[in-house]
N, C-alpha and C positions, 0 to 999 in steps of 0.2 A: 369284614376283616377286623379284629382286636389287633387293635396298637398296643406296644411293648411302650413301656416309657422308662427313657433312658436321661441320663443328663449331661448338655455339653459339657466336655471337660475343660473348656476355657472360659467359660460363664457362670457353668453351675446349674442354667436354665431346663426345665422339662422340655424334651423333646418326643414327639411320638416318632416308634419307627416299626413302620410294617414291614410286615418278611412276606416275603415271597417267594414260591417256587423258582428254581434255579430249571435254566432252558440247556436239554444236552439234546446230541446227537448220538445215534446211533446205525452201525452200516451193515447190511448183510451182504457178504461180496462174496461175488461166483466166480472160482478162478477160470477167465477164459478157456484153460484146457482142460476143467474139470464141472462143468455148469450144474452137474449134480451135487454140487460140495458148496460148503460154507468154510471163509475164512475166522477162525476163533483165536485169541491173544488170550494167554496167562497172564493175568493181572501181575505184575510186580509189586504193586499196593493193595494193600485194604478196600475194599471185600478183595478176597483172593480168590481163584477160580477162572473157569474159560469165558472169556465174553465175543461180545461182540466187537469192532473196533468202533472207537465213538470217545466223545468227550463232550465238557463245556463247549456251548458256541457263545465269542467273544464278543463283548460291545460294535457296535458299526459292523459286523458281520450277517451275509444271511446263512439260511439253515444250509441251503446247501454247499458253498462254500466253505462252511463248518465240517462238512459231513467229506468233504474232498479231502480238506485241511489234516483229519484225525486219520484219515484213511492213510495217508501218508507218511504222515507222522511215526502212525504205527505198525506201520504193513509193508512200504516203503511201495505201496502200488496206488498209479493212476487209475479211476473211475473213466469209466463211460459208460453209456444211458442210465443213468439215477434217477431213480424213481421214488417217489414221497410212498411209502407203504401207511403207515399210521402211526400216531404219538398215544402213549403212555405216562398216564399221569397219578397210578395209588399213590396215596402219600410214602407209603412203605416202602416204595420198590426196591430205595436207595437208603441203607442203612445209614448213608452221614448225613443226610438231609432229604427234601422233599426235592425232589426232580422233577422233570416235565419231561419226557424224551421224543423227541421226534423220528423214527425208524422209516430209514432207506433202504434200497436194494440197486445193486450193481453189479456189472461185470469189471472184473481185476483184471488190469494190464500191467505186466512188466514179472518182477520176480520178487516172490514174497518172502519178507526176512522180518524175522521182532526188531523194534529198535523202539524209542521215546521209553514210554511206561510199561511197555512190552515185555516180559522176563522171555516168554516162549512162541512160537504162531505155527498152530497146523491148520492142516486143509481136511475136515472131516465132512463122511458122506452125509446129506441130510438124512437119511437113517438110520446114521450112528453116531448121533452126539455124544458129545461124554456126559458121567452122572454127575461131575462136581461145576456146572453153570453161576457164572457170579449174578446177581441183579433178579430180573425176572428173565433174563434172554431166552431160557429155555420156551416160555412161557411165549414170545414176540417168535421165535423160530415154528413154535407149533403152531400158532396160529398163521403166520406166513405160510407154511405149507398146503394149512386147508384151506384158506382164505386168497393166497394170491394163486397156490399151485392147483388147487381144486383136490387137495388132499392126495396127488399123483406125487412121490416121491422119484424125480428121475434120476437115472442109474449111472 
């Protein structure tokens, strides 16, 4: 890994500072009364587009806890059985920086409303996404499908 060198601003001194991938989470949540459906959020920020619910996981936090935390946040729905799916890490995936994502799956309890970072939230069938996906989500949903669902899209 190439260090950046930088210099404290109260000494003047070289400092090296490596950068590293930033760790997020990301949740694909089956609304209890719809388990053939994925919940997607209208980004309000940059990148714009449907994603998945998800965010930064914070210092002293674990992933899943993160993964509860952003569900919440942005859905305004409790998780139960959460399951670790798989993490995502092209340097590209995430236009403001290099990411890491860790991607869960769940069933959604309660009633789902946008609210944090959220502009919009619908409940679309896994086989009928929208075309405008922020991130690579499109790309974590297809392969969830073949991968966790054995490429059976239920109805």
């Amino acid at each position: 890994m190439k260090a950046h060198i930088v210099r404290c601003p109260r000494c003047g001194a070289e400092v090296a500072r490596y950068r590293q991938p930033a760790l997020t989470v990301d949740v694909i949540i089956h609304p209890r009364e719809a388990p053939g459906s994925v919940v997607l959020i209208r980004r309000r920020n940059p990148p714009l587009g449907w994603a998945l619910p998800g965010g930064f996981v914070d210092e002293g936090e674990s992933l899943e806890r993160a993964a509860q935390r952003e569900a919440k946040e942005e859905t305004g729905l409790d998780l139960e059985r959460l399951r670790q799916f798989r993490a995502y890490s092209e340097p590209e995936r995430d236009p403001r920086r290099h990411t890491v994502t860790v991607v869960f799956s769940a069933t959604g309890i309660g009633r789902a409303h946008a609210a944090d970072d959220a502009q919009d939230l619908r409940i679309f069938p896994l086989g009928a996404l929208p075309d405008d996906m922020a991130f690579d989500h499109r790309r974590i949903l297809e392969d969830y499908i073949r991968e966790a669902l054995g490429s059976v899209v239920p109805s």
